[in-house]
C-alpha positions in Angstrom: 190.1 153.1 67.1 188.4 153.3 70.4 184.5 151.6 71.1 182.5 154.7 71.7 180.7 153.0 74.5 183.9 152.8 76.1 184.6 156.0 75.7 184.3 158.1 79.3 182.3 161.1 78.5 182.0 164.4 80.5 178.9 166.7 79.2 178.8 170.4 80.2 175.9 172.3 79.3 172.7 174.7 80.7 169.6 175.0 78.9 166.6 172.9 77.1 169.0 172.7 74.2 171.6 171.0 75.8 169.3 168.4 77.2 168.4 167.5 74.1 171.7 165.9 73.4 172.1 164.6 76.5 169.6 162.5 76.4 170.3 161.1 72.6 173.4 160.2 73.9 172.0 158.4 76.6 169.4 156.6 74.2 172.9 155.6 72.2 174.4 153.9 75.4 177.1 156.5 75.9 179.2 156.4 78.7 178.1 159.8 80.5 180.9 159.8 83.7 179.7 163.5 84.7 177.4 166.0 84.0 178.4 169.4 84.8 176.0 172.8 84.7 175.6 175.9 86.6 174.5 176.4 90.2 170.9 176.4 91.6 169.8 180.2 91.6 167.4 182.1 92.8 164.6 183.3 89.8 160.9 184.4 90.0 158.6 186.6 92.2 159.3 184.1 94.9 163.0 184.1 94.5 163.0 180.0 95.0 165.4 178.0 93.4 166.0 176.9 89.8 167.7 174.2 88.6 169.2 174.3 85.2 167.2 172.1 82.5 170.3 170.3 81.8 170.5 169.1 85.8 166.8 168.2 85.7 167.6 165.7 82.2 170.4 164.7 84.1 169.1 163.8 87.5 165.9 162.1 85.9 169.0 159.9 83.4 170.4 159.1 86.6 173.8 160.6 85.9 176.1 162.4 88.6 175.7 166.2 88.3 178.4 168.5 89.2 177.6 172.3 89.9 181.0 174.3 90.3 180.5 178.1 90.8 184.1 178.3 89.9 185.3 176.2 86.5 189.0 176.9 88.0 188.0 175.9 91.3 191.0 172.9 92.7 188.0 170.7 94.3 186.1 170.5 90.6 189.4 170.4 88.9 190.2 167.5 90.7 186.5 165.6 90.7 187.2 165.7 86.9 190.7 164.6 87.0 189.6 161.7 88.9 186.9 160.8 86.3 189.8 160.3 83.7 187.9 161.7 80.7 188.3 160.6 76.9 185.9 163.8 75.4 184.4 166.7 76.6 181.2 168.1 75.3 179.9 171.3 75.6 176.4 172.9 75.0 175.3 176.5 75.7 177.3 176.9 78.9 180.1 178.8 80.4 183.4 179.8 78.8 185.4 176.9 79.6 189.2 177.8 80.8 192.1 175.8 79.3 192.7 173.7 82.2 188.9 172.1 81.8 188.7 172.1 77.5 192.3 170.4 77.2 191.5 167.8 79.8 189.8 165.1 78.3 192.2 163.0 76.3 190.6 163.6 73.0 189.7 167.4 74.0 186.3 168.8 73.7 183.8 169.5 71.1 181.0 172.3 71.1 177.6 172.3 69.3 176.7 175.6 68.1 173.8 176.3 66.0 175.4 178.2 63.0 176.7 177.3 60.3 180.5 178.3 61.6 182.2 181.1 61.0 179.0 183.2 60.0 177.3 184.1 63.4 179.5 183.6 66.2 177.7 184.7 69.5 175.4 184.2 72.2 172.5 184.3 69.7 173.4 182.9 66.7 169.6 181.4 66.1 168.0 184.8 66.4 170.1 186.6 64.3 169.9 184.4 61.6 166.2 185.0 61.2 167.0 188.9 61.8 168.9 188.9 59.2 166.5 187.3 56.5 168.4 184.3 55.9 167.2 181.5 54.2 169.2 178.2 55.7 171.4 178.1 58.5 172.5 174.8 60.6 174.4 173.3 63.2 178.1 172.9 63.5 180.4 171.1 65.7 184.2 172.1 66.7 187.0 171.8 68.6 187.2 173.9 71.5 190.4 176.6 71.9 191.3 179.8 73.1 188.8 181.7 71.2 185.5 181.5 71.3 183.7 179.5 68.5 187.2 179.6 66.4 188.2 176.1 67.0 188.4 173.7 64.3 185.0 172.5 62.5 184.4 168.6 63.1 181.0 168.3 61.3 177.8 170.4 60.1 174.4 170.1 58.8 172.2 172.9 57.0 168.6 173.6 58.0 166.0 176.2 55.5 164.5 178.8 57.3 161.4 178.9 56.1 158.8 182.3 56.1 156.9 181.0 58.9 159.7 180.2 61.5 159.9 182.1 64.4 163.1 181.5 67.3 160.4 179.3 68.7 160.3 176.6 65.8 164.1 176.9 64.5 165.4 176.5 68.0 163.3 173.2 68.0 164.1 171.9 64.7 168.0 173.1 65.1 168.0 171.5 69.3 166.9 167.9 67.6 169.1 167.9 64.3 171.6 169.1 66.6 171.0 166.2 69.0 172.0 164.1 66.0 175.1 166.1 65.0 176.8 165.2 68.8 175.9 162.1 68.6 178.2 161.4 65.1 181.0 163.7 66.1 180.9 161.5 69.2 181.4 158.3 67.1 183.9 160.0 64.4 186.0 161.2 67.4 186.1 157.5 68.9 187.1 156.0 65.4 189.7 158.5 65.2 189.1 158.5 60.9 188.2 162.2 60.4 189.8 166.1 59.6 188.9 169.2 60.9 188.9 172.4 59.3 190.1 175.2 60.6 188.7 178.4 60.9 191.5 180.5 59.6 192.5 182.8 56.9 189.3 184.4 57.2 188.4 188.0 57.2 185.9 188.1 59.6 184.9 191.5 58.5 182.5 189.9 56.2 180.9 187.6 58.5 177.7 188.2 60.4 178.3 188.3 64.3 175.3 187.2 66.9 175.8 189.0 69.9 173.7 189.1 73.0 170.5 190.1 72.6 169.3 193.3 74.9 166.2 195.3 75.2 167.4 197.9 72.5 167.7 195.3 69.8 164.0 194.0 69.8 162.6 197.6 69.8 160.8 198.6 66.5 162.3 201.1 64.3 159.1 201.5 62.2 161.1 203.5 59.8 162.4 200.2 58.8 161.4 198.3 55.9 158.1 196.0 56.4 160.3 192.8 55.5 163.0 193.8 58.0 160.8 194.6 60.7 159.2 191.2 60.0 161.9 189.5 60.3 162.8 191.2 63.9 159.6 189.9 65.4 160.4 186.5 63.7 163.4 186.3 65.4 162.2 187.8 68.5 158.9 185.5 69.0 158.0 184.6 71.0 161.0 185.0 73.3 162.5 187.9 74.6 159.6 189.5 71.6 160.0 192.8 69.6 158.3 195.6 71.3 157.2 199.3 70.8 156.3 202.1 72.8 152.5 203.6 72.2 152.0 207.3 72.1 149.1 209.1 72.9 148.6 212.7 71.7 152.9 213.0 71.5 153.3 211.5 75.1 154.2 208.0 75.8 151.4 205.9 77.5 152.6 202.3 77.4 154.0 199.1 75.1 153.2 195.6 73.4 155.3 193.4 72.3 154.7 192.1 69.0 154.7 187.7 68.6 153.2 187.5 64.8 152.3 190.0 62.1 152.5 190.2 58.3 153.4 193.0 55.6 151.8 194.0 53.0 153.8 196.4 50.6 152.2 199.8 49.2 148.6 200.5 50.6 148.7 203.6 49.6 150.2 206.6 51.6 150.6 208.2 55.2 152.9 208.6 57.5 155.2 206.0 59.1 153.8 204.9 62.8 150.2 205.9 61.7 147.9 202.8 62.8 145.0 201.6 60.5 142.7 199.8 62.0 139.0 199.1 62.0 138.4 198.3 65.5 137.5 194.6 65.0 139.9 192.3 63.3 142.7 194.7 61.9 145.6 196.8 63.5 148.1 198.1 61.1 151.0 200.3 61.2 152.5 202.0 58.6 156.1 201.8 57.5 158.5 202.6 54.9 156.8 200.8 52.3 153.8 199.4 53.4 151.5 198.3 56.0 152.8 195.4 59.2 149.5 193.7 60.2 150.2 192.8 63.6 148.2 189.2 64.4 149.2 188.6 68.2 150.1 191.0 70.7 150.4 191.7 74.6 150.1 195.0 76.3 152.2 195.6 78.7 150.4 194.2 82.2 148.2 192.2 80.2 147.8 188.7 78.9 148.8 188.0 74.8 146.4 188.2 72.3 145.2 187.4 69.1 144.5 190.9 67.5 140.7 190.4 67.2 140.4 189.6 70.8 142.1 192.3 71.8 140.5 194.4 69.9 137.2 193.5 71.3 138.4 196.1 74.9 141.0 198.2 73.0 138.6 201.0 72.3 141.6 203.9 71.6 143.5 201.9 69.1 142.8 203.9 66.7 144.4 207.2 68.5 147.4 205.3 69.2 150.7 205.7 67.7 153.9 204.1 67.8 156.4 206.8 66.4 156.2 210.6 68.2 
């Protein structure tokens, strides 16, 4: 059994949800040797440079960053050799090569936010809402040669409840999450735990989370009203579910779509007809009902509540989102 303050961490990771553990671990009085993230690059209409949120947590903890374009790279192989590293941790970053993961003396763990093996991806918090489930969580694993296959260290459930969006789970799942590191930390240093592996498993029955692209958070109003809620749940309010408008048969723009509801039945139609009274209302008809969008953004324009909009949307109700 090893102190965990002794212990000589190296943390690896990108975005916001990273950070979050970075700096719990901090707060615990971890021993954070290195941080490592991706390079400055270029982003925006001005094409200046942006630093990864994990470098910005870093910097303002005071920790040394590293930046390799290359994880294979001799000089940042080396800089990490010379940090003589207990444990690895990795959060939303890169695909590590061997040669970094079995470094560190006691290997290296990853957070993902599943509940492991459903929803192995890139975008395993978006699906889950997609998908209309209920709970989901965070898990914790050993890292090897496949991706998010290692053996489970730890996990902890979370409800999905009807009015999360990607916006509030990723929140609730970045902080519990926070927490999970921190105890795999201090189970790794006590040595007194077993994993579980992830085998024997037929992952034909388990849900995937690939990338998200464009095509995914397009509309099919065809769709059932709960499915399609569930889309823009997942979607909202980042990268957003989105439709095409048509104007007498020709396509004439888009919104995306950040909040709406369903209401089943409401009599008949066809599907992509839009109700609406011109003040406080814009519906669209689906398979089996009516999705009330409450928030919207045409495209070159600012999002809106659906009332406000309304107030300069004077065709609305010649619009239609299906040829």
């Amino acid at each position: 059994m090893q102190d965990v303050k002794d212990l000589r961490i190296v943390f690896m990771g990108t975005p916001e949800f990273a950070s979050a553990s970075l700096r719990r671990l901090v707060e615990a009085q971890l021993n954070i040797v290195a941080v490592v993230t991706t390079p400055d690059k270029p982003a925006g209409r001005g094409q200046k440079m942006h630093e990864s949120d994990v470098k910005v947590t870093a910097r303002e903890l005071g920790l040394p960053i590293l930046q390799p374009e290359k994880l294979r790279d001799e000089s940042f192989l080396e800089a990490l050799r010379e940090l003589k590293p207990d444990l690895g941790i990795v959060i939303a970053f890169r695909m590590l090569p061997e040669v970094v993961w079995a470094m560190p003396r006691l290997g290296t763990f990853n957070l993902h936010a599943s509940l492991l093996p459903e929803y192995r991806g890139a975008a395993p918090i978006n699906w889950a809402i997609i998908n209309g489930e209920k709970r989901t969580g965070v898990t914790t694993f050993l890292l090897n040669h496949e991706i998010d296959k290692g053996a489970i260290i730890e996990q902890q459930e979370v409800d999905i409840f009807d009015e999360d969006n990607i916006g509030t789970l990723y929140d609730k799942l970045m902080h519990i999450g926070s927490e999970l590191v921190l105890r795999t930390v201090e189970k790794m240093a006590s040595g007194n735990f077993e994993c579980r592996e992830q085998m024997h498993i037929d992952e034909s029955t388990l849900k995937p989370a690939p990338k998200i692209f464009k095509d995914d958070c397009r509309v099919d109003w065809h769709r059932g009203g709960v499915d399609i809620i569930n889309l823009i749940r997942g979607l909202s309010p980042y990268p957003a579910a989105w439709t095409p408008i048509y104007k007498e048969g020709v396509e004439s723009g888009s919104f995306k779509i950040f909040a709406a509801h369903f209401v089943a039945g409401c009599g008949s139609g066809n599907v992509g007809d839009v109700l609406t009274d011109g003040r406080t209302q814009f519906g669209i008809r689906v398979a089996d009902g009516v999705v009330y969008i409450d928030e919207l953004q045409l495209a070159g324009k600012k999002r809106m509540a659906i009332k406000d909009l309304l107030l300069g949307w004077r065709d609305a109700s010649v619009c239609r989102v299906v040829e």
